[in-house]
MDTraj code that builds the backbone (N, CA, C; nanometers):
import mdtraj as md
import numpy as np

residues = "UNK UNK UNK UNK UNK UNK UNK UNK UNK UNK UNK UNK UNK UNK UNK UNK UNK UNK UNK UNK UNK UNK UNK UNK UNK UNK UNK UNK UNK UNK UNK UNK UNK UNK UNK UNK UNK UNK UNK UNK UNK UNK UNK UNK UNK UNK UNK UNK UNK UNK UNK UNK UNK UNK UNK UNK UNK UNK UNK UNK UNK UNK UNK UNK UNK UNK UNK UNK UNK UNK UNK UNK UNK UNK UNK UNK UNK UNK UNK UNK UNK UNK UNK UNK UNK UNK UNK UNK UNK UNK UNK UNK UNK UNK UNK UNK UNK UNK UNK UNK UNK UNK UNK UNK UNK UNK UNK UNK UNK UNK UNK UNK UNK UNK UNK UNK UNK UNK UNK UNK UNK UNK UNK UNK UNK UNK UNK UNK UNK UNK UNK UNK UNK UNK UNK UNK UNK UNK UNK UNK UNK UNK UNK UNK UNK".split()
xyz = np.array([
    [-6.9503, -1.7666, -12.3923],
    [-7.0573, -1.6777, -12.3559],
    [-7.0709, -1.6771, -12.2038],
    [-7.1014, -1.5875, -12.1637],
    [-7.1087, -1.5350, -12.0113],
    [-7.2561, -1.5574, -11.9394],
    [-7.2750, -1.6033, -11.8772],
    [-7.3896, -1.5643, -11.7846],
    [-7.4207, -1.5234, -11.7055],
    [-7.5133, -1.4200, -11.6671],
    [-7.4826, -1.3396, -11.5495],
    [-7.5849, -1.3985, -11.4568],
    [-7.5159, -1.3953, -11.3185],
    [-7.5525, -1.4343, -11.1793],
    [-7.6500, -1.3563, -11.1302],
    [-7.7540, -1.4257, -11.1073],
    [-7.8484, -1.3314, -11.0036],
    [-7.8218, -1.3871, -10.8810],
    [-7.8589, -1.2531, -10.7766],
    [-7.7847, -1.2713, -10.6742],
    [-7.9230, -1.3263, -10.5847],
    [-8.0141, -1.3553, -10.6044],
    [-8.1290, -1.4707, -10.5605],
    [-8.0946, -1.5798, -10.4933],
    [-8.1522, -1.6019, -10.3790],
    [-8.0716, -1.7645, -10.3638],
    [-8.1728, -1.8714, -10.3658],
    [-8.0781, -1.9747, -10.3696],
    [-8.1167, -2.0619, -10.4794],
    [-8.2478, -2.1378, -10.3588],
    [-8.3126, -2.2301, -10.3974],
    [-8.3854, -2.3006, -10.3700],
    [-8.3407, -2.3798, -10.1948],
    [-8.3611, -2.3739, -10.1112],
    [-8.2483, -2.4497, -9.9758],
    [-8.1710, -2.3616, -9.9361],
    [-8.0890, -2.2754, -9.9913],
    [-7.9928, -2.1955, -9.9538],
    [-8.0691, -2.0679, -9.8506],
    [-8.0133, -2.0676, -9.7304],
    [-8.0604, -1.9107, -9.6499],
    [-7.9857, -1.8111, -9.7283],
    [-8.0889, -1.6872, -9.7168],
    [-8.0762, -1.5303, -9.7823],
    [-7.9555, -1.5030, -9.6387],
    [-7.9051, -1.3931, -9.7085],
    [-7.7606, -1.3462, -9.5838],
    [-7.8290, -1.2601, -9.5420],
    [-7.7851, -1.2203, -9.4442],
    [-7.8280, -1.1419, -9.3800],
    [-7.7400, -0.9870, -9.3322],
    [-7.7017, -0.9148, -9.4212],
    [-7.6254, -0.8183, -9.3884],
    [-7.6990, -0.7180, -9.2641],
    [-7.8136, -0.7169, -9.3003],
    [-7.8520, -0.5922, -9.1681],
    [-7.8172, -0.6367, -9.0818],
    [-7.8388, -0.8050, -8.9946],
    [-7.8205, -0.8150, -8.8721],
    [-7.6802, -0.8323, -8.8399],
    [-7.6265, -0.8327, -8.9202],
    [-7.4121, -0.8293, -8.9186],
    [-7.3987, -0.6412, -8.8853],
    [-7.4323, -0.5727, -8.9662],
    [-7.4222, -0.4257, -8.9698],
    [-7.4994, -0.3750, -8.8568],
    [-7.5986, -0.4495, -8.7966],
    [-7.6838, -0.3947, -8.6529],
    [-7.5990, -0.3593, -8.5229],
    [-7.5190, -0.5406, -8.5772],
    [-7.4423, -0.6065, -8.4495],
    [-7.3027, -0.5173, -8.4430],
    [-7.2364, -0.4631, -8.5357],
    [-7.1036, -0.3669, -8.5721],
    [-7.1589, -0.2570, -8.4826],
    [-7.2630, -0.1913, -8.5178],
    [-7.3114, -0.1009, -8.4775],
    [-7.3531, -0.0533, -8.2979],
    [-7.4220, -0.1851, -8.2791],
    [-7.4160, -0.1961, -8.1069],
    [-7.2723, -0.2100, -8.0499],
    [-7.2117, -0.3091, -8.1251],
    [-7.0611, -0.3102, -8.0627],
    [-7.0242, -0.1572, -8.0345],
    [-7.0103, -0.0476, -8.1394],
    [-6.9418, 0.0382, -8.1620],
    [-7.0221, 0.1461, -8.0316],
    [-7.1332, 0.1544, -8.0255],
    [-7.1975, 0.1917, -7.9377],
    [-7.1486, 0.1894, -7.8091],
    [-7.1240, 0.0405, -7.7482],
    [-7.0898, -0.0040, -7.6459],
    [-6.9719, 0.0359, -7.5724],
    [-6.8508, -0.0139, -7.7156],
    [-6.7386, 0.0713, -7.6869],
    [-6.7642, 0.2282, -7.6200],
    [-6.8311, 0.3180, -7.7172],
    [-6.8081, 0.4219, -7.6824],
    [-6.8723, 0.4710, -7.5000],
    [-6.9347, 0.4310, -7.5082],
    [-7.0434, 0.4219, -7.3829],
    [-6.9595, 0.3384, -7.2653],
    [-6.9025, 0.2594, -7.2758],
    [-6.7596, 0.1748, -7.1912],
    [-6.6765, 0.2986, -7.2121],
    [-6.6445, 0.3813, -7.2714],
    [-6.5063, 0.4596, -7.3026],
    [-6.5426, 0.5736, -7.1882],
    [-6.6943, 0.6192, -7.2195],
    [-6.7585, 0.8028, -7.1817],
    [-6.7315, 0.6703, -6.9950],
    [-6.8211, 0.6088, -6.9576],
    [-6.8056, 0.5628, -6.8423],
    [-6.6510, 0.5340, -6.7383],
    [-6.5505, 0.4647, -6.8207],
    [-6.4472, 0.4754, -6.7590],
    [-6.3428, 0.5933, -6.7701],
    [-6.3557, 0.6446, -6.8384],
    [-6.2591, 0.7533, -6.8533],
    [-6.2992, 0.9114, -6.7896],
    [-6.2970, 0.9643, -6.7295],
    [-6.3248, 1.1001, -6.6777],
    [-6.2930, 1.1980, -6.7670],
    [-6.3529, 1.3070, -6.8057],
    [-6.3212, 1.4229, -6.8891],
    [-6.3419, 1.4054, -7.0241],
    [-6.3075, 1.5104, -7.1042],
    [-6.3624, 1.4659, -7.2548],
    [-6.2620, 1.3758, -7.3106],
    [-6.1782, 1.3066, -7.2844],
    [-6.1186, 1.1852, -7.3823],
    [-6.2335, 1.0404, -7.3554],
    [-6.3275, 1.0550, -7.2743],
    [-6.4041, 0.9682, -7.3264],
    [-6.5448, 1.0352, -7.3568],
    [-6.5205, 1.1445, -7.4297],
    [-6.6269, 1.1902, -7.5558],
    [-6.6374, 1.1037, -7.6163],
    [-6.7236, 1.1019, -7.7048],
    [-6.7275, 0.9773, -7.8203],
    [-6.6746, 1.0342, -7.9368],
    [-6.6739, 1.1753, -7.9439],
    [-6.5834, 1.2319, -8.1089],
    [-6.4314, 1.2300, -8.0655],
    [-6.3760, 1.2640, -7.9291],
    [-6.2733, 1.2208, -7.8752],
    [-6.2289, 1.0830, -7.9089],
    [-6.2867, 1.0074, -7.8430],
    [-6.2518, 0.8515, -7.9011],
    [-6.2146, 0.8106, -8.0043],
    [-6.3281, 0.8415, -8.0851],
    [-6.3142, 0.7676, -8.1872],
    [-6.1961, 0.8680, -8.2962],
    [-6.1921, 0.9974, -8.2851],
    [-6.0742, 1.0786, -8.3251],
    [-5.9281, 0.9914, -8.3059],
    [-5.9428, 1.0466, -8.1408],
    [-5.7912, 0.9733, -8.0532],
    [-5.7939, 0.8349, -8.1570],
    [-5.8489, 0.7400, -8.1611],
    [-5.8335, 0.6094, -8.1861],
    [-5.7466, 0.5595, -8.3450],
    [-5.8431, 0.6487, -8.3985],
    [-5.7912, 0.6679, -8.5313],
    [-5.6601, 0.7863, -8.5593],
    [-5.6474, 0.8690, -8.4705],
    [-5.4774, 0.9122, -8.4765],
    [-5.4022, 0.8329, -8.4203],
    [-5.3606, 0.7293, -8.3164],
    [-5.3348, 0.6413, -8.2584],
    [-5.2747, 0.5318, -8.3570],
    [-5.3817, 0.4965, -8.4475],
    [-5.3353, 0.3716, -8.5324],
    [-5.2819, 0.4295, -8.6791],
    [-5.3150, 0.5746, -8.6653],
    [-5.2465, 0.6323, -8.8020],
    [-5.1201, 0.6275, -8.7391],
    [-5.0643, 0.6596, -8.6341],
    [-4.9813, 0.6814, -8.6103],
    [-4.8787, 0.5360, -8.6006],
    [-4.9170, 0.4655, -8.5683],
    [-4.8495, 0.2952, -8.5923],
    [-4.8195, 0.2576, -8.7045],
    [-4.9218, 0.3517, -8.8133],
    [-4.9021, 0.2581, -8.9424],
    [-4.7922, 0.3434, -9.0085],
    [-4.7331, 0.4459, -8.9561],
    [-4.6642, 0.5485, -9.0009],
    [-4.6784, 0.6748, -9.1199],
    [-4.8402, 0.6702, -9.0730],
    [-4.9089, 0.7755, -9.1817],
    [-4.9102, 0.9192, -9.1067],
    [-4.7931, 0.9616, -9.0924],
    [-4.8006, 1.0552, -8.9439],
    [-4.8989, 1.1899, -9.0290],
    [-4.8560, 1.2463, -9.1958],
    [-4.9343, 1.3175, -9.2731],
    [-5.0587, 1.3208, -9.1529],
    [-5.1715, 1.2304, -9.2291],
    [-5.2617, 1.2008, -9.1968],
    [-5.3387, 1.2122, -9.0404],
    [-5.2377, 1.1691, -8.9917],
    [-5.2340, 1.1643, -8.8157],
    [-5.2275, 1.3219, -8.7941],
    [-5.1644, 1.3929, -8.8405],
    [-5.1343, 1.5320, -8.7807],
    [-5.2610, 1.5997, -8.8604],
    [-5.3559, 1.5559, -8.9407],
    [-5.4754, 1.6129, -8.9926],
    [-5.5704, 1.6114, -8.8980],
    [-5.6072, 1.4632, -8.8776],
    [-5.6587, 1.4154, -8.7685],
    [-5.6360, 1.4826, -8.5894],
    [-5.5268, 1.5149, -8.6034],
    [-5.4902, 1.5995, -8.4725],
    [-5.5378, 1.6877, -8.4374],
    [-5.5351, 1.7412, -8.5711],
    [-5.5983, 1.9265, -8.5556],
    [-5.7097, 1.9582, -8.5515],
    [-5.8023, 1.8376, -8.5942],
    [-5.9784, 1.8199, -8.6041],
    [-5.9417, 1.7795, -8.4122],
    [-5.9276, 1.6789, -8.3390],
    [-5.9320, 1.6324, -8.2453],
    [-5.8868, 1.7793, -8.1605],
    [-5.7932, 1.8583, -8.1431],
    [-5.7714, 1.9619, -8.1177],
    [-5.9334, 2.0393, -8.0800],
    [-5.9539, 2.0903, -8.2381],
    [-6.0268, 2.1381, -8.2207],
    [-6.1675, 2.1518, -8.1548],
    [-6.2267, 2.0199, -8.1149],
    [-6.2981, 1.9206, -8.0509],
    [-6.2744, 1.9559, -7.8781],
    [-6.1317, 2.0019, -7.8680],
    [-6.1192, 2.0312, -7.7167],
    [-6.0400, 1.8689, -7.6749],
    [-5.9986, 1.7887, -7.7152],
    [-5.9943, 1.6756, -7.6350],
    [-5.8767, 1.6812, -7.6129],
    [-5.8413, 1.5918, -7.5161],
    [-5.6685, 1.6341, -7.4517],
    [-5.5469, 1.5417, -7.5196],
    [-5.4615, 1.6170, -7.5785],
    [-5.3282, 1.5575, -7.6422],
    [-5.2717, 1.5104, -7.5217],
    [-5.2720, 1.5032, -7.4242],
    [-5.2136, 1.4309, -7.3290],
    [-5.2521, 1.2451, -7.3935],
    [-5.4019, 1.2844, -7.3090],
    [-5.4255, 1.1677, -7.3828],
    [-5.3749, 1.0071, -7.5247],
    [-5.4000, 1.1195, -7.6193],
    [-5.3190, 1.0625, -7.7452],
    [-5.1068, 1.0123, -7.7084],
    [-5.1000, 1.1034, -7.6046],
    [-4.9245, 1.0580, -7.6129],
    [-4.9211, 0.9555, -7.5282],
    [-5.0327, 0.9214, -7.4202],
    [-5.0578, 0.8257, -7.3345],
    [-5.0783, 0.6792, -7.3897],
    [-5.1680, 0.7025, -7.4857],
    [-5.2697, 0.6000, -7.5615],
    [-5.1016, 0.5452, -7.6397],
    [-5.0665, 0.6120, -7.7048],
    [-4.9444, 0.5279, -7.7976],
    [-4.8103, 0.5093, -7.7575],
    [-4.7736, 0.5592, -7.6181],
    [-4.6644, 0.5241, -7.5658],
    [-4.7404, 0.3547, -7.4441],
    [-4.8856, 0.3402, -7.4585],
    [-4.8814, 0.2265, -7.4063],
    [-4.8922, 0.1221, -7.5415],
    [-4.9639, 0.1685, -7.6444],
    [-4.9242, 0.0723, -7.7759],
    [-4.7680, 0.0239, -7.8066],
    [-4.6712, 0.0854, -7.8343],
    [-4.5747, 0.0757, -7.8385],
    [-4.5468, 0.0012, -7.7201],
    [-4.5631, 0.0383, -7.6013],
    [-4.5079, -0.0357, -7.4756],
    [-4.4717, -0.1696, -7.5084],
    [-4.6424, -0.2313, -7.5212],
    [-4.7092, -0.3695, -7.5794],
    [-4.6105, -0.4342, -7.6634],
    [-4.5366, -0.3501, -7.7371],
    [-4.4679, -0.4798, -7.8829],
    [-4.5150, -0.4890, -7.9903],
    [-4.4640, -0.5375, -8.0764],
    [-4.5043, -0.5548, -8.2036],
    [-4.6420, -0.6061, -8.2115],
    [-4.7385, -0.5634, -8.3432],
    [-4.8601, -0.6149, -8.3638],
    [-4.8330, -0.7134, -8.4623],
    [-4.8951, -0.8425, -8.5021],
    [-4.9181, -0.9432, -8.5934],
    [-4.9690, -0.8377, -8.6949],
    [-4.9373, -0.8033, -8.7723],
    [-4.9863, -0.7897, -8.9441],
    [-5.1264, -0.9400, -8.9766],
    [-5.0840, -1.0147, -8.9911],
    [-5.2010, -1.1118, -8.9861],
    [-5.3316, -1.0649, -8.9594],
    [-5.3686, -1.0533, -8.7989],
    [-5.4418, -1.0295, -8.7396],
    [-5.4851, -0.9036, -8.7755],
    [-5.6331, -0.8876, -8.8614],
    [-5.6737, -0.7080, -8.8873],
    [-5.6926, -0.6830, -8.7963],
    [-5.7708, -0.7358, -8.7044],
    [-5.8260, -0.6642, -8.5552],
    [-5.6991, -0.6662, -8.4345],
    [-5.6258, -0.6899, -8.4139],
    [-5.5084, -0.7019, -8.3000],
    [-5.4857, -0.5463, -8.2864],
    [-5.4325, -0.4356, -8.4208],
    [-5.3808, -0.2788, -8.3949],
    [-5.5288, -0.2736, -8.3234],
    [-5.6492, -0.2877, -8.4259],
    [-5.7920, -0.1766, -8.3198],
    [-5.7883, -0.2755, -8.2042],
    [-5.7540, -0.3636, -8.1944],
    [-5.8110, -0.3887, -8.0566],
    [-5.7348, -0.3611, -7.9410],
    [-5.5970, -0.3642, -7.9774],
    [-5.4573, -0.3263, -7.8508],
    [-5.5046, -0.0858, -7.8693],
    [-5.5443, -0.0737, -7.9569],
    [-5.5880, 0.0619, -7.9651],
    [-5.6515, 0.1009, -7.8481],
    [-5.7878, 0.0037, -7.8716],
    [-5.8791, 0.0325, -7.7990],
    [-5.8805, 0.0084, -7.6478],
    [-5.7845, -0.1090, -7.6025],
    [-5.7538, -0.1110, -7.4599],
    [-5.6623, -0.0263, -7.4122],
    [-5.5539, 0.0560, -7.4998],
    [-5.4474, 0.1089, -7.4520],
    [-5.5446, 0.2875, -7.4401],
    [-5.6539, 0.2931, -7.4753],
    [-5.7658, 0.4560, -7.4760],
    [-5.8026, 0.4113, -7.3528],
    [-5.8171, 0.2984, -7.3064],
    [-5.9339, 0.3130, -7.1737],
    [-5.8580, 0.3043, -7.0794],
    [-5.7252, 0.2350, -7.0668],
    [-5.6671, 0.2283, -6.9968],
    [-5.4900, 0.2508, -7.0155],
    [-5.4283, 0.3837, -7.0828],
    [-5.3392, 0.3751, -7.1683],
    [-5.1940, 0.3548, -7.0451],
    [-5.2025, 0.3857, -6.9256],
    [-5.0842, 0.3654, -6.8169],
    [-5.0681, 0.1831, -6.7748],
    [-5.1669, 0.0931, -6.8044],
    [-5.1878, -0.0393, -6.7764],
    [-5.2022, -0.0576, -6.7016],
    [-5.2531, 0.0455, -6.5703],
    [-5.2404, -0.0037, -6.4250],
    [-5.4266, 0.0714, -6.3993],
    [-5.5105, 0.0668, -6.4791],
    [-5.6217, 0.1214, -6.4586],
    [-5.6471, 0.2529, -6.4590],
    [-5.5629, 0.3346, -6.4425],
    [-5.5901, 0.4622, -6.4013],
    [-5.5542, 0.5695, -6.5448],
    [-5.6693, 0.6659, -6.5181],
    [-5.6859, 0.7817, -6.5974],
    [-5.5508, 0.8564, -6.6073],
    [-5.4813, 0.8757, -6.7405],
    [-5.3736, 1.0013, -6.7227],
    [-5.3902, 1.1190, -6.6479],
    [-5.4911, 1.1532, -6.6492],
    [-5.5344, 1.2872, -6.6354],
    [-5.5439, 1.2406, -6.4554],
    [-5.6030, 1.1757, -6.4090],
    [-5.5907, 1.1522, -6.2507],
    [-5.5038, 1.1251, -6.1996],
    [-5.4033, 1.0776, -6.2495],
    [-5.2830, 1.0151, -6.2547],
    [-5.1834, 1.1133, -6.1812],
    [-5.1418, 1.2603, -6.3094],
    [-5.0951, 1.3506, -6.3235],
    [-5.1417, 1.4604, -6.1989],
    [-5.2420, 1.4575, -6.1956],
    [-5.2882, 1.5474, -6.0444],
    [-5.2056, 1.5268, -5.8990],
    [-5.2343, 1.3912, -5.8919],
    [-5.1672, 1.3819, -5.7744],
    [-4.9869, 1.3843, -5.7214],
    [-4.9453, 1.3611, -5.8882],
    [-4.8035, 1.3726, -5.8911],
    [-4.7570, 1.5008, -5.9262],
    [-4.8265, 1.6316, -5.9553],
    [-4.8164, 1.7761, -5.9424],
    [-4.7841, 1.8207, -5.8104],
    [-5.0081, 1.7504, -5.7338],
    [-4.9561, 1.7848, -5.6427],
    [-4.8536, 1.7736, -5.4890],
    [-4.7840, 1.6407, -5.5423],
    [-4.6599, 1.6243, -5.4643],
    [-4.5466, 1.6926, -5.4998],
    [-4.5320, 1.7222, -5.5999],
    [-4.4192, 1.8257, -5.6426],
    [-4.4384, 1.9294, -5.5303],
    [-4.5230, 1.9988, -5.5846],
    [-4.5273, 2.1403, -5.5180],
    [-4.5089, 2.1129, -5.3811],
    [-4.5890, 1.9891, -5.3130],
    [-4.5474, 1.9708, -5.1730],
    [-4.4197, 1.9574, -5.1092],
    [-4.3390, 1.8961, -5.2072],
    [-4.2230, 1.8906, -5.2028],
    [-4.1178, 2.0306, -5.2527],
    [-4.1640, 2.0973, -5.3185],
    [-4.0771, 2.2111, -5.3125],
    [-4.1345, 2.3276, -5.2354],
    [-4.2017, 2.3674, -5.1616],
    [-4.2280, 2.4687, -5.0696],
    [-4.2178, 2.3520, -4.9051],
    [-4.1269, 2.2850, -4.9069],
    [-4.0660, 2.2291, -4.7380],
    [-3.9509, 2.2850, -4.7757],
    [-3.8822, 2.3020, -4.6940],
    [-3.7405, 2.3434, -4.7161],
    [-3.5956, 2.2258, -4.7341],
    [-3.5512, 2.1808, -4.7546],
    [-3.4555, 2.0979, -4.8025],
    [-3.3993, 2.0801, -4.6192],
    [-3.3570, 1.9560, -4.6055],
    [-3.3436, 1.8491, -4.4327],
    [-3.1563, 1.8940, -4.4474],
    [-3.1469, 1.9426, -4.4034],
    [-2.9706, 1.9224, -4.3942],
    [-2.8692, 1.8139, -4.2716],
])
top = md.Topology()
chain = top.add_chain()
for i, resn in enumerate(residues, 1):
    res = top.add_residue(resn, chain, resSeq=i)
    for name in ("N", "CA", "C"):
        top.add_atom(name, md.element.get_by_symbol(name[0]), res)
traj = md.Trajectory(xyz[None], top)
């Protein structure tokens, strides 16, 4: 015969506390995003940007590309820059293999390779400006013979 468990606790035992675990997820996630809108210039640190980019990013590691290219077209539509996203996972990849073990290691190498996906601090998008505009500087001089 079976008895069923009430989920009461017992006499001595502390009650859990899920709200203040789910509060604390919640400020984290906050923070992130608010660290993301602050360092990043332009809408890839939107917060529907982010958290879009982030999650095509690790679809894309896990080799759910389906999925990833769903995700794309919502992020698309959002306005946020695919530059971005090719930035973010050519510095994941850079990095090396992730531990499987570790659940948090993909979101967390994710999340540093969005804020900072070149490894040297700097925004793609600022990045790319200044190396345009040396091109062009360089092709309207005339060639040194």
């Amino acid at each position: 015969m079976a008895l069923a468990q009430g989920s009461e606790p017992k006499a001595g035992e502390k009650p859990k506390q899920p709200a203040k675990e789910d509060a604390a997820a919640a400020a984290k996630k906050i923070d992130e995003f608010a660290e993301a809108a602050r360092l990043i210039s332009g809408p890839a640190g939107d917060p529907e940007c982010v958290w879009l980019g982030r999650r095509i990013v690790s679809l894309m590691w896990r080799d759910d590309l389906d999925t990833a290219f769903r995700h794309l077209d919502l992020y698309d539509r959002f306005g946020c820059p695919g530059a971005h996203i090719q930035s973010t996972f050519r510095c994941v990849v850079r990095h090396g293999n992730i531990d499987p073990k570790v659940p948090e290691s993909l979101a967390s190498r994710v999340n540093s390779c969005w804020i900072r996906p070149t490894g040297d601090g700097t925004d793609p998008e600022q990045k790319a400006a200044p190396a345009a505009a040396a091109r062009a500087n360089d092709a309207s001089q005339p060639a040194a013979k």
